[in-house]
N, C-alpha and C positions, 0 to 999 in steps of 0.2 A: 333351481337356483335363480334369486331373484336378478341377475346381472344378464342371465343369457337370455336368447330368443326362445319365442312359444317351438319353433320349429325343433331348436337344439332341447329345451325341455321336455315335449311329447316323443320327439324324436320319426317324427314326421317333415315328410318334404314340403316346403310352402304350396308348391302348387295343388295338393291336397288339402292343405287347412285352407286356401281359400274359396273352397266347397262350401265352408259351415258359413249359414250367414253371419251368426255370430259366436263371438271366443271370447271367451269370458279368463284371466289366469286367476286363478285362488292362492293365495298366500296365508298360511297357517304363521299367524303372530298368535305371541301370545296377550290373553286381555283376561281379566282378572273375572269379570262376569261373565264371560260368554266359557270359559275356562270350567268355572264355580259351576254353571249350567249344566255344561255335558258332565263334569264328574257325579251331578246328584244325579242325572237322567241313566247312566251307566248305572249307578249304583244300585238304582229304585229297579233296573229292568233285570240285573243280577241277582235279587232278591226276593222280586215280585214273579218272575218268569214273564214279566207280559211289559207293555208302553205305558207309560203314565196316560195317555191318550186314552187307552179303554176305560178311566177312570171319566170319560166323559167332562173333561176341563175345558172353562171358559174360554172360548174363542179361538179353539180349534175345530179342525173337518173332516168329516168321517169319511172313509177312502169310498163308502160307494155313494155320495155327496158329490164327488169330486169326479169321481167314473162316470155319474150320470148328467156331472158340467160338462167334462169333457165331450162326450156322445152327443149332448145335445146340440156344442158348439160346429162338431164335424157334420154337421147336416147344412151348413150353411158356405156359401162359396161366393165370397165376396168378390165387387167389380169394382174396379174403380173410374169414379164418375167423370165425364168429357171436362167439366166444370174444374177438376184439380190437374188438369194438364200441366197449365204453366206455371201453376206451382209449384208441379214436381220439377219441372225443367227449369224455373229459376235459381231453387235449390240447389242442385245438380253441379248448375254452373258456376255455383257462388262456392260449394263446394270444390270444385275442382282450382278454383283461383286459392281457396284459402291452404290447398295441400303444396303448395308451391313456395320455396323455401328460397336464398339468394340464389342470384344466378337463374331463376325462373324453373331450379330442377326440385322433382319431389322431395319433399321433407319424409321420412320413413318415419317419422314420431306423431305424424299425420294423419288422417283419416285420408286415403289418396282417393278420389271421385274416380272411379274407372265405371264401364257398361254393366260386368259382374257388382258390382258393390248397388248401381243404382237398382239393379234386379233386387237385390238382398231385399234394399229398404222395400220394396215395392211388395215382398213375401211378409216380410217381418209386419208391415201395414196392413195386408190382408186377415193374416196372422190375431192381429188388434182388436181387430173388425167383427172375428169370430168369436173375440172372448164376451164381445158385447151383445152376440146373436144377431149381428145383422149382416146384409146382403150388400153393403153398399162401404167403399174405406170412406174414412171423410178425412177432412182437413190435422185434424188432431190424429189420428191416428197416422200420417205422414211424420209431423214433427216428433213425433215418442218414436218411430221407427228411427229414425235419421239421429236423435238423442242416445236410442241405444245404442247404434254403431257407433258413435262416437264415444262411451261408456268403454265399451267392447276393447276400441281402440287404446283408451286410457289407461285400460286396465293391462295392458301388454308393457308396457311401458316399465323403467325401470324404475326403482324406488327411489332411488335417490334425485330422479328426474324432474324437473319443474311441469308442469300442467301449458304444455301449450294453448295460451290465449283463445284463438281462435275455433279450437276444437271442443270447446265447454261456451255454447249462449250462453245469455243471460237467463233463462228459462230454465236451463239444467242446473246453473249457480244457487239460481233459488229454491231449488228444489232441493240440491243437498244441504242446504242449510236448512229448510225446515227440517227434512228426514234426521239431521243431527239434532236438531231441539226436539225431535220426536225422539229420541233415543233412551228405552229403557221407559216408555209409556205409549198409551194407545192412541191418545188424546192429551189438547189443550186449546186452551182457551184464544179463540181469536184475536181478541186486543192482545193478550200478552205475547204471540205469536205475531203480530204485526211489528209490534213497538221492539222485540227482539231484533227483528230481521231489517226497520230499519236503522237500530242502532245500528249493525253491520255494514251499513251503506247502500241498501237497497229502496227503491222507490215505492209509493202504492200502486205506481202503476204495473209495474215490474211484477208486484207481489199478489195483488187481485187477477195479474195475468196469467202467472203459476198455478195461484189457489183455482183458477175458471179452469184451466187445461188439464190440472189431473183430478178432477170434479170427475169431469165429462167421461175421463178413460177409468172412473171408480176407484183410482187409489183410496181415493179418501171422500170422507161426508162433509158437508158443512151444515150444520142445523142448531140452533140456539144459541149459534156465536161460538160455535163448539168446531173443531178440528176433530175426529175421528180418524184414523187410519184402517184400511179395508184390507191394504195384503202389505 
């Protein structure tokens, strides 16, 4: 039920869900395309006995593609470097000032900065590090960790609830407005992806700073003035 807590939902005690670094709640709306989706997908596999996927379709991954990602990424055991210290501990601490609500006490609709949560980000960046094959977290792989728990965060929240300010940069803002002008395509075109997002109110600095940061973690391509989306 969208009104109650992830605990009262699962039906687990908080101090066990906050083991998982991150909790994601899913909400089954209904949407006309993603609806339309699953009904041909159901249908085609009731018919066919097999996935539309064996059909070898555009721009899908074939599971031992994916078993032999995965394998290859678990061979590597990322550190993190003396040089991102205080960055993590500026974070931290900007974090723990912004979970603070009137009266100086936590806001519970908050991302609250405690020692477990900065462990999280610090697995969840490791985590990063490996999908990229390498031995070292960097600086980008910090911020998408500390993004997703606050994602994480959001998503618990109730529907009807406003998006607290502080728990969405400016860096996650833009990113879901492209991900929304990407919606229902793989790609577009840079100018017209620019001149979108700053009619919405966004900067070029703002937006060549989103476009560089999920370059680098592969969400997406940039090449011929082209936007591409990777996962």
């Amino acid at each position: 039920m969208t009104k109650r807590s992830p605990e009262e939902n699962i039906n687990l005690p908080a101090a066990l869900l906050s083991r998982f670094d991150l909790l994601f709640v899913l909400v089954d709306r209904p949407d006309r395309r993603n609806d339309e989706a699953l009904a041909r997908h159901i249908t085609y596999v009731h018919q066919h006995k097999k996935s539309p996927q064996d059909e070898n379709q555009e721009g899908t991954i074939s599971s031992d593609v994916l078993r032999a990602f995965i394998t290859r990424a678990r061979t590597f055991s990322p550190v993190v470097p003396s040089n991102l210290t205080e960055t993590i501990v500026s974070e931290y601490v900007q974090m723990r000032q912004f979970s603070l609500g009137e009266g100086d006490r936590y806001d519970s609709r908050k991302l609250i900065g405690t020692p477990r949560v900065l462990l999280s980000i610090l697995r969840v960046a490791q985590a990063l590090a490996r999908l990229r094959f390498s031995n070292e977290v960097s600086a980008p792989d910090v911020k998408e960790a500390i993004r997703l728990m606050k994602e994480a965060k959001n998503s618990t929240l109730p529907l009807d609830e406003t998006m607290i300010p502080e728990d969405q940069d400016v860096t996650s803002r833009v990113y879901r407005a492209i991900r929304k002008l990407l919606r229902g395509t793989e790609e577009i075109g840079l100018a017209d992806l620019k001149q979108s997002l700053v009619g919405q109110g966004h900067t070029m600095d703002q937006i060549d700073h989103t476009l560089e940061t999920y370059a680098v973690q592969d969400i997406w391509t940039i090449s011929n003035e082209v936007l591409s989306l990777n996962v």
